[in-house]
C-alpha positions as CSV (number, residue, x, y, z in Angstrom):
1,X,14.7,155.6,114.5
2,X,16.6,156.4,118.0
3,X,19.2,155.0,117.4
4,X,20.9,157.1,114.5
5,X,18.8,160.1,116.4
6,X,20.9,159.1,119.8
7,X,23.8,159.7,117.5
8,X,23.3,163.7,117.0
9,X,21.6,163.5,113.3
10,X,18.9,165.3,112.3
11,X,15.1,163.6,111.4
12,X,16.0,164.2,107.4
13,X,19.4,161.9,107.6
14,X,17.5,159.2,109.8
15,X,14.8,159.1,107.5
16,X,17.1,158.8,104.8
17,X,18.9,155.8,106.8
18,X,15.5,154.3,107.0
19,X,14.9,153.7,103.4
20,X,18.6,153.1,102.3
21,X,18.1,150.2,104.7
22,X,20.8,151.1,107.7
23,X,18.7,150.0,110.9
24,X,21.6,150.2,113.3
25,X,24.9,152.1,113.3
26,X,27.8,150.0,112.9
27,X,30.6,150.3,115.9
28,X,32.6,152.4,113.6
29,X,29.4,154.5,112.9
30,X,28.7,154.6,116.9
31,X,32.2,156.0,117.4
32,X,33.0,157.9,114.7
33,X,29.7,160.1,114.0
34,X,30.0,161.7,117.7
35,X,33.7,162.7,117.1
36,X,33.3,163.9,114.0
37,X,30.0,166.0,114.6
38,X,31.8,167.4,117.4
39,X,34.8,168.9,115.0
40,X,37.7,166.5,116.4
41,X,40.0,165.0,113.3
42,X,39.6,161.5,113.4
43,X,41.7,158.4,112.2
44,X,39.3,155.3,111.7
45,X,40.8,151.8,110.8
46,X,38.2,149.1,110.5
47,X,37.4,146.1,108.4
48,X,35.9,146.2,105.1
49,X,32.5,146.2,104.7
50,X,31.7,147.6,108.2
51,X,29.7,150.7,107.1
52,X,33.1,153.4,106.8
53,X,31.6,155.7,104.1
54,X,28.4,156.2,106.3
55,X,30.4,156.8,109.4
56,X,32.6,159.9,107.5
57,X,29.3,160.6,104.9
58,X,26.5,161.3,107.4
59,X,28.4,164.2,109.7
60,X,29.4,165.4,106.6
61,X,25.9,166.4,105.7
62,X,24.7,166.9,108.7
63,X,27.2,170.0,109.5
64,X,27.0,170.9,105.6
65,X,23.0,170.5,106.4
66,X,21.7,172.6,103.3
67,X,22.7,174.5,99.9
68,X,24.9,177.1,100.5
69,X,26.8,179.5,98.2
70,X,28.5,178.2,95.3
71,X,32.2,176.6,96.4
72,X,32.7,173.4,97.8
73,X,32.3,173.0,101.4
74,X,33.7,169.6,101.7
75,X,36.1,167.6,99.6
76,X,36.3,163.6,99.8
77,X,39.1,162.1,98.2
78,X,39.1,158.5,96.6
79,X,42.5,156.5,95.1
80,X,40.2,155.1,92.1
81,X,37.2,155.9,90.3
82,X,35.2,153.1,91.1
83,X,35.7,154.2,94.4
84,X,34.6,157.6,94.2
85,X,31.4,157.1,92.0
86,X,30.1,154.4,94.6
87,X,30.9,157.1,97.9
88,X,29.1,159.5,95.7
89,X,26.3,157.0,95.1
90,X,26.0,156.3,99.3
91,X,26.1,160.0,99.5
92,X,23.2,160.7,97.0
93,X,21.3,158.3,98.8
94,X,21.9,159.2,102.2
95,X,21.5,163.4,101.7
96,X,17.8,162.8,99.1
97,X,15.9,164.9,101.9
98,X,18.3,167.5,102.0
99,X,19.1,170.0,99.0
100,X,22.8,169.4,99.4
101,X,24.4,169.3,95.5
102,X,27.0,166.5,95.6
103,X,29.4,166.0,92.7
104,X,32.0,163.2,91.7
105,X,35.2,164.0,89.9
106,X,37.1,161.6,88.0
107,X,39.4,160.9,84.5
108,X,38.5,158.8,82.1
109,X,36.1,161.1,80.5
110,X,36.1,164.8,79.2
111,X,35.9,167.4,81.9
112,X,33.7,169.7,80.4
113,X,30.4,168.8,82.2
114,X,32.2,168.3,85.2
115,X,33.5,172.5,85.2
116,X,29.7,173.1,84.2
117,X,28.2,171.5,87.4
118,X,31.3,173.4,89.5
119,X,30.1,176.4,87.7
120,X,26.7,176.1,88.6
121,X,27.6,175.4,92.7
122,X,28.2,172.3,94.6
123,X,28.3,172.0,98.2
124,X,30.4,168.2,98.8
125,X,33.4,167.0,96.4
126,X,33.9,163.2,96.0
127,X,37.2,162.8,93.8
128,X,40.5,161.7,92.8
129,X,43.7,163.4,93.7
130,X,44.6,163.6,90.1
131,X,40.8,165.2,88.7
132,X,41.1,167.7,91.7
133,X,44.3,168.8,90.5
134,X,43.7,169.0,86.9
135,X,40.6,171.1,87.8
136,X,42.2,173.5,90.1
137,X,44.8,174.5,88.1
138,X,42.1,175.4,85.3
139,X,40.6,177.6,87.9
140,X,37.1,175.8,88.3
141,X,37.4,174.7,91.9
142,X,37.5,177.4,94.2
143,X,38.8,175.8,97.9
144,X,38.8,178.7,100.2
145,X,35.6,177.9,102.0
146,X,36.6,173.7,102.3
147,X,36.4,173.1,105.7
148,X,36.2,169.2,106.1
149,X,38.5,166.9,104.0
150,X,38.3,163.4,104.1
151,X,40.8,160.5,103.2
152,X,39.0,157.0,102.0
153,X,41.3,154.1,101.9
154,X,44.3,156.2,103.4
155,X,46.8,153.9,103.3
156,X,47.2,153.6,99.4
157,X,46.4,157.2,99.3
158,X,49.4,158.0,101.4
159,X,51.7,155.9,99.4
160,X,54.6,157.3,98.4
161,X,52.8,157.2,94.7
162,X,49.8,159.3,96.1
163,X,51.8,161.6,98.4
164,X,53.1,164.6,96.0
165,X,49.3,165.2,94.7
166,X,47.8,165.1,98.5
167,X,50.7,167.4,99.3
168,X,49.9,169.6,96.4
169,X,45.8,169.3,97.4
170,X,46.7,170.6,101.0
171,X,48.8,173.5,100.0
172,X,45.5,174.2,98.3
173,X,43.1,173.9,101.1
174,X,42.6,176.4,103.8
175,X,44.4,174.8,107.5
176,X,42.7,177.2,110.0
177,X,39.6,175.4,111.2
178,X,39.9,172.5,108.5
179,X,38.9,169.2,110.0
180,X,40.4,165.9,108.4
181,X,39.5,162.5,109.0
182,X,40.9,159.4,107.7
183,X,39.6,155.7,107.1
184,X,41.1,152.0,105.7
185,X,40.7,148.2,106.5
186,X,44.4,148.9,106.6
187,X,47.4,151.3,108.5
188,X,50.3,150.5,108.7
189,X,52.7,152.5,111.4
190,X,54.8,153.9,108.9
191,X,51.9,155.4,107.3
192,X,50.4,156.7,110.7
193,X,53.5,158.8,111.6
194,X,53.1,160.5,107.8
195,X,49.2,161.3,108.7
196,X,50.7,163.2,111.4
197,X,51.6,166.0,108.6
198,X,48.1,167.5,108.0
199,X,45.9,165.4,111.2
200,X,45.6,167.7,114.3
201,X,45.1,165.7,117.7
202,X,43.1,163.2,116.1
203,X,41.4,160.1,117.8
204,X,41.9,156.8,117.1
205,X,39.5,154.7,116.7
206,X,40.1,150.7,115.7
207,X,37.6,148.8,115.7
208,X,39.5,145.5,114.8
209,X,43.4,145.2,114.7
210,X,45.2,146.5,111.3
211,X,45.1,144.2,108.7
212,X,42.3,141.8,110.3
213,X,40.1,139.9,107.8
214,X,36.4,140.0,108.1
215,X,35.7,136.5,110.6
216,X,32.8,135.9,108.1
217,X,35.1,135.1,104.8
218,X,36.4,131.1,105.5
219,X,39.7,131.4,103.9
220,X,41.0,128.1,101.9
221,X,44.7,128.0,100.3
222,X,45.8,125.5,97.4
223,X,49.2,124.6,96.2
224,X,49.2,124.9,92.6
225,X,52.5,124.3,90.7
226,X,52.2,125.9,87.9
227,X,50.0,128.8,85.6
228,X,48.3,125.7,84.0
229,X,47.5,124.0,86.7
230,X,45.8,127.0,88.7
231,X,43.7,127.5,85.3
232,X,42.5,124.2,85.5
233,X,41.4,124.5,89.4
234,X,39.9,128.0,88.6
235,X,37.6,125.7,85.9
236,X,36.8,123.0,88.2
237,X,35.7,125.4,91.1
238,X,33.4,127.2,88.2
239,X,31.9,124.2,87.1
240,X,30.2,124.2,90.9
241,X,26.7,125.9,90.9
242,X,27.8,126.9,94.8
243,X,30.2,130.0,93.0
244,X,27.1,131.9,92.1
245,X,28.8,135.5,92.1
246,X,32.7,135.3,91.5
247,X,35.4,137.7,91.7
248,X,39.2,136.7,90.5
249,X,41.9,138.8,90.9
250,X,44.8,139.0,89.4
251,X,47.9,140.6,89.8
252,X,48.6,141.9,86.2
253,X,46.6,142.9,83.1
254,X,48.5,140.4,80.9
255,X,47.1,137.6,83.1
256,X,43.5,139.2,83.5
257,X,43.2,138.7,80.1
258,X,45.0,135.1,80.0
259,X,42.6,134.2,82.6
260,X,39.4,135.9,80.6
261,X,40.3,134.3,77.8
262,X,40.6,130.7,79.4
263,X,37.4,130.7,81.2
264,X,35.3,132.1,78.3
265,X,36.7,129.5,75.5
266,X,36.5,126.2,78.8
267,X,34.1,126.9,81.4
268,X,31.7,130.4,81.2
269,X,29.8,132.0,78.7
270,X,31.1,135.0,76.9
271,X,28.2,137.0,78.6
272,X,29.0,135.7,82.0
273,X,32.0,137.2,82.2
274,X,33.8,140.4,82.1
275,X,37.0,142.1,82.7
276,X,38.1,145.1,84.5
277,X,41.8,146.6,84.3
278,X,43.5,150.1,83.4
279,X,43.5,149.4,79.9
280,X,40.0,149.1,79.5
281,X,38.1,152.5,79.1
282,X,35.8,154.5,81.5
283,X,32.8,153.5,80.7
284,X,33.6,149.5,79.8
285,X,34.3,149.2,83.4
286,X,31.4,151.3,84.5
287,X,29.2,148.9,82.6
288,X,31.0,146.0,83.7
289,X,30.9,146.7,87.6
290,X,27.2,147.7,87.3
291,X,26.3,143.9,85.5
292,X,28.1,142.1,88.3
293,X,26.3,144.6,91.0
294,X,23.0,143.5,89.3
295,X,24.1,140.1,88.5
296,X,23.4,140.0,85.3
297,X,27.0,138.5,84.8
298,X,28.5,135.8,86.8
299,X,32.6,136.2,86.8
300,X,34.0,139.6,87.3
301,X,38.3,138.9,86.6
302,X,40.4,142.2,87.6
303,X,43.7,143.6,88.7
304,X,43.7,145.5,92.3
305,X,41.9,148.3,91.1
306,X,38.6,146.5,92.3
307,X,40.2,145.5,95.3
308,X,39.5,148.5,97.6
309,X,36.5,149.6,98.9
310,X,34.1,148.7,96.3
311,X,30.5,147.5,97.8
312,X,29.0,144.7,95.7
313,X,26.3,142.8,97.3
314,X,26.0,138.8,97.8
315,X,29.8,138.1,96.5
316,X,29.8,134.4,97.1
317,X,33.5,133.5,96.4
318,X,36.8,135.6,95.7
319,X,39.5,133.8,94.3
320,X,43.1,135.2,94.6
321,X,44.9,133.5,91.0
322,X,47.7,135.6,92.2
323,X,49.2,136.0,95.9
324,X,49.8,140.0,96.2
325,X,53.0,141.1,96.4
326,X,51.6,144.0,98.2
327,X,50.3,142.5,101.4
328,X,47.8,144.2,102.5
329,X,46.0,144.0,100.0
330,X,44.6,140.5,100.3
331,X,42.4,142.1,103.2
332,X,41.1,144.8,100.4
333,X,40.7,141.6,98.0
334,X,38.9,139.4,100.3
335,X,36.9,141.4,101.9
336,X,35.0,142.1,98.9
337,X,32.7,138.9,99.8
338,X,31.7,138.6,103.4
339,X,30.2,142.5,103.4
340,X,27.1,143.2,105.8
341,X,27.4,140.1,108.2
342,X,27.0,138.2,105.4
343,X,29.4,134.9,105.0
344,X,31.7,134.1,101.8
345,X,34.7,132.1,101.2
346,X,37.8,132.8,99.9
347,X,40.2,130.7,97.7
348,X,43.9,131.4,97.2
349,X,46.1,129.6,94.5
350,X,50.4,129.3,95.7
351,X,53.3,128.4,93.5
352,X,56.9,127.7,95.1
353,X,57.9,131.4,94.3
354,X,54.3,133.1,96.1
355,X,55.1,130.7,99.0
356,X,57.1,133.5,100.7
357,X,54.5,136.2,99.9
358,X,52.1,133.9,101.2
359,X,53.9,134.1,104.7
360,X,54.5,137.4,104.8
361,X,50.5,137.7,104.5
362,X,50.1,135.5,107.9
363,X,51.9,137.2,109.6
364,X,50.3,140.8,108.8
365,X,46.7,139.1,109.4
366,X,47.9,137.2,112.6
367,X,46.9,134.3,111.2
368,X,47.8,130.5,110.7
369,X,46.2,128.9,107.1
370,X,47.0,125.3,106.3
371,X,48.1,124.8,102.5
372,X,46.1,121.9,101.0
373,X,46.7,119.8,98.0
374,X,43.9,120.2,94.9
375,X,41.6,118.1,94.5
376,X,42.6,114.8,93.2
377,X,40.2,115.4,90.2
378,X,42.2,118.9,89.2
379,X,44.7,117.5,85.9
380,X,48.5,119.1,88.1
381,X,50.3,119.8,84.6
382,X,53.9,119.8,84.1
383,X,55.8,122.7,84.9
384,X,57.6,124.5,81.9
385,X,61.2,124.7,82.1
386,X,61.2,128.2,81.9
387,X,58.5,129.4,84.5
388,X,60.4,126.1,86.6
389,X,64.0,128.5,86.4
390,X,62.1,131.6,86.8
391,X,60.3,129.9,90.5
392,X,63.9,129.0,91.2
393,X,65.5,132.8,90.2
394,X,62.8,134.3,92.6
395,X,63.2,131.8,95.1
396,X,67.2,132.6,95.2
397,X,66.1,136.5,95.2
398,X,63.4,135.4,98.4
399,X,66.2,134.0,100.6
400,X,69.3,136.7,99.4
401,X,66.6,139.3,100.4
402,X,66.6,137.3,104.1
403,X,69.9,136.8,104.5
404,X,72.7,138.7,102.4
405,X,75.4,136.3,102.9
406,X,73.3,133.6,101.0
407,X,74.8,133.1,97.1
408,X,72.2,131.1,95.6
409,X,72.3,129.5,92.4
410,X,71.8,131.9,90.1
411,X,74.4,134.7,89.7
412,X,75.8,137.2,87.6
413,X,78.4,136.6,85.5
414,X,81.8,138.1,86.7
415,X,81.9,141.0,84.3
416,X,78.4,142.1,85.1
417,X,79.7,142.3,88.7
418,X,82.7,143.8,88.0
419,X,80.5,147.0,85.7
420,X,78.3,147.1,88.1
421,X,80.4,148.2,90.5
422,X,82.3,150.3,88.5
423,X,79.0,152.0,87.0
424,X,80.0,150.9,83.8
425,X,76.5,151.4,82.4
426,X,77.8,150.9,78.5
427,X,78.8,147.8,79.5
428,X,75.7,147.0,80.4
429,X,73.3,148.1,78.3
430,X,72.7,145.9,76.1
431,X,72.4,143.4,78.6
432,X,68.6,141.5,79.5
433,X,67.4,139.6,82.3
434,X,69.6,136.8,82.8
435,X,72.9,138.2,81.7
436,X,72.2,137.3,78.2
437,X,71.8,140.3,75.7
438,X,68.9,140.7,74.0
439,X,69.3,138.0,71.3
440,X,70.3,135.6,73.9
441,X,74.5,135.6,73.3
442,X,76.9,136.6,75.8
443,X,77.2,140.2,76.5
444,X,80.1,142.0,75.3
445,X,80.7,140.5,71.9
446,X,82.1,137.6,73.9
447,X,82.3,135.0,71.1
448,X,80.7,131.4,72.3
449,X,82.1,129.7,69.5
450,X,84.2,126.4,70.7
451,X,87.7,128.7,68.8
452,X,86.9,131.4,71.3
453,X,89.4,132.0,74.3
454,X,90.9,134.4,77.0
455,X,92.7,136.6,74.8
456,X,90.8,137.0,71.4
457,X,87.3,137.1,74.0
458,X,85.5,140.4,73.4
459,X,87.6,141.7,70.2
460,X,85.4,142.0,67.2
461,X,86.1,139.6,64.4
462,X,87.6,141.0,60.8
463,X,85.1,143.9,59.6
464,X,83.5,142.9,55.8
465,X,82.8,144.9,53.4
466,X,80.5,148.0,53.1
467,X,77.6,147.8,50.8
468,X,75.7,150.6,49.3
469,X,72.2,151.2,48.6
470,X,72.7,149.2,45.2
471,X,72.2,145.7,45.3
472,X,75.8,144.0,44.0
473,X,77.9,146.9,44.4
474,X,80.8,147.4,46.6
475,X,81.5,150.9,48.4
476,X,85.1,151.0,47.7
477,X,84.4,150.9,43.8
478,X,81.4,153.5,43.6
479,X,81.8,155.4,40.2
480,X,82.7,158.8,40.1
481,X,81.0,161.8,40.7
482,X,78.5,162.8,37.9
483,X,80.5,165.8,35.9
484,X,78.8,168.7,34.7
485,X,77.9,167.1,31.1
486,X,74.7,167.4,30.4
487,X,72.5,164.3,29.9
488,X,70.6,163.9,25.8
């Protein structure tokens, strides 16, 4: 009990430290707590599953210390809902010998309970930018006694996505004597010069370098050439009893669902497996992230939205289907096995187009990962022509993106050049992705017949004629207008 005592808490938070299980602080926890407690704004970067929602959570309630009045003294914001109802959970759990009324704030669902319990008086906020907002300008949130705000995962919260609604929240909040703090696995230096809008003086603390994956995940990579091929290695690696608790992420919806729809017809059970994306409804991905908690199910497949934050215990494998086009988020995805000095692996699948991507990555985690071959028993299916020219097209946008002098061998056609430059956007509207219109002919009216030349290209061909509304009838020989005789 002396050591979270040794930190400044009072008997009531150590007690509640006790039976949530948290025997000794953390280094973030260690540093953190004492700045915090002391009132100094505080920027915390550390790896995931290293104990960053206690280090912000418990000097939040211990300064808040009991029920007091009936506005918010403290507002935690969250980029996802997941997010915020699991910081509320750690919260509940940490402040149950205390009469402190916590509350967490997110869409999905009506808001109509949620102004009730703001009506009633609630001392900590946990919630997204976008809930806080909606609420505030209905009047239910009153924030002129906030005095501590707190950004989780700051780095996608300050994206330039997130930025307008934190603005908007700060205006909001009262600045004299507001104390801020901000946490990620993740900060870029870009990111770090923007805190410096609304952070005052604040300590650094980094407990690992940016970007640095948890040293228990053992990280494998595979070459796969294809979408069919990396479906066939995500069935082998399920058919092995070792992938007790597995989390695939992908990098669109579409492709969730491919990949749910694959495994549940081949390899898993349809009540083994579940699916978690923006298009599925509030409390479908409550349920679903509560089964895989429990571990009732065995295969949780999502987009990024699960990527960040989210605390599930005993995650044995993560498999990345998809390399992430945004980088850092492979730390976010991986680092959702590996949590609380347990050990976990992590499995990566490459085409020739994510091969670029996958650099990038090694060089943000300072780290050197060999690509292996599959294993000879994984069927390597033929590539389709399309997704083959579609490798190649990104490729070619990879290397002009390096070097701007490089042509490559897929370019526009000379007209599209000469429009674009011209901002001729009539010219191109009609046209799709690879300077075909939409029904796959030449742009323009260009005729592709083997008649078709220089001088009669792009003139439209003799006009037919017009046909009315009756079947048979030409235009030009409509009858004449009904006269005034009355019909018998």
């Amino acid at each position: 009990m002396s050591e979270f005592l040794r930190l400044g808490l009072n008997p009531q938070l150590q007690r509640a430290c006790d039976v949530v299980g948290y025997s000794l602080p953390t280094p973030i926890q260690e540093k953190a707590i004492p700045l915090l407690l002391q009132g100094h704004d505080v920027l915390g970067i550390a790896q995931t599953g290293t104990g960053k929602t206690a280090a912000y959570a418990l000097p939040i309630l211990m300064r808040c210390k009991y029920m007091q009045g009936s506005l918010p003294r403290a507002l935690i914001l969250a980029p996802t809902r997941e997010l915020v109802m699991q910081i509320h959970e750690v919260m509940v759990g940490l402040a149950q010998f205390t009469d402190l009324r916590i509350l967490a704030l997110y869409g999905g669902l009506g808001p109509k309970t949620q102004i009730q319990t703001l009506e009633a008086g609630v001392d900590i906020l946990v919630s997204t930018p976008g809930r806080f907002l909606e609420l505030y300008r209905k009047e239910a949130i009153g924030t002129k006694d906030l005095k501590y705000l707190i950004l989780d995962e700051a780095d996608k919260m300050m994206d330039m996505g997130f930025m307008p609604q934190i603005r908007q929240i700060l205006e909001k909040i009262p600045y004299k004597k507001r104390q801020n703090g901000l946490f990620s696995a993740t900060f870029p230096e870009k990111v770090e010069n923007l805190s410096h809008e609304f952070l005052e003086f604040p300590h650094k603390i980094e407990v690992t370098p940016q970007a640095t994956p948890a040293s228990q995940v053992t990280q494998f990579v595979y070459e796969a050439q294809n979408v069919q091929t990396k479906l066939n290695a995500l069935a082998h690696f399920l058919q092995n009893s070792e992938f007790e608790r597995v989390m695939i992420f992908c990098r669109s919806k579409d492709i969730v669902n491919q990949v749910e729809k694959y495994l549940s017809f081949r390899v898993v059970p349809v009540d083994q497996i579940r699916v978690i994306h923006s298009n599925k409804g509030q409390n479908t991905r409550i349920n679903a992230m509560q089964q895989f908690r429990e571990g009732s199910i065995r295969v949780l497949v999502t987009t990024d939205v699960a990527s960040r934050g989210i605390d599930i215990p005993k995650v044995s494998h993560v498999i990345n289907f998809d390399v992430p086009l945004i980088y850092e988020d492979y730390v976010h995805r991986i680092g959702r096995t590996g949590r609380a000095e347990q050990v976990g692996e992590s499995i990566t699948f490459i085409t020739l187009a994510e091969t670029y991507h996958w650099h990038k990555i090694e060089e943000i985690i300072h780290q050197k990962i060999d690509i292996s071959s599959l294993p000879n028993d994984i069927k390597v299916e033929e590539t389709p022509f399309l997704e083959h020219q579609d490798m190649l097209r990104s490729v070619d946008e990879q290397r002009k993106r390096e070097d701007p002098d490089f042509k490559g061998a897929f370019h526009d056609k000379k007209w599209v050049i000469k429009a674009r430059a011209n901002g001729n956007k009539a010219a191109l509207k009609g046209l799709g992705k690879n300077g075909l219109t939409r029904s796959g002919a030449v742009a323009q009216g260009v005729k592709t017949g083997p008649k078709s030349n220089g001088k009669t290209a792009g003139k439209p061909g003799p006009k037919g004629p017009d046909r009315n509304n009756r079947p048979g009838r030409n235009s030009k020989y409509k009858t004449a207008a009904p006269g005034n005789k009355k019909k018998r």
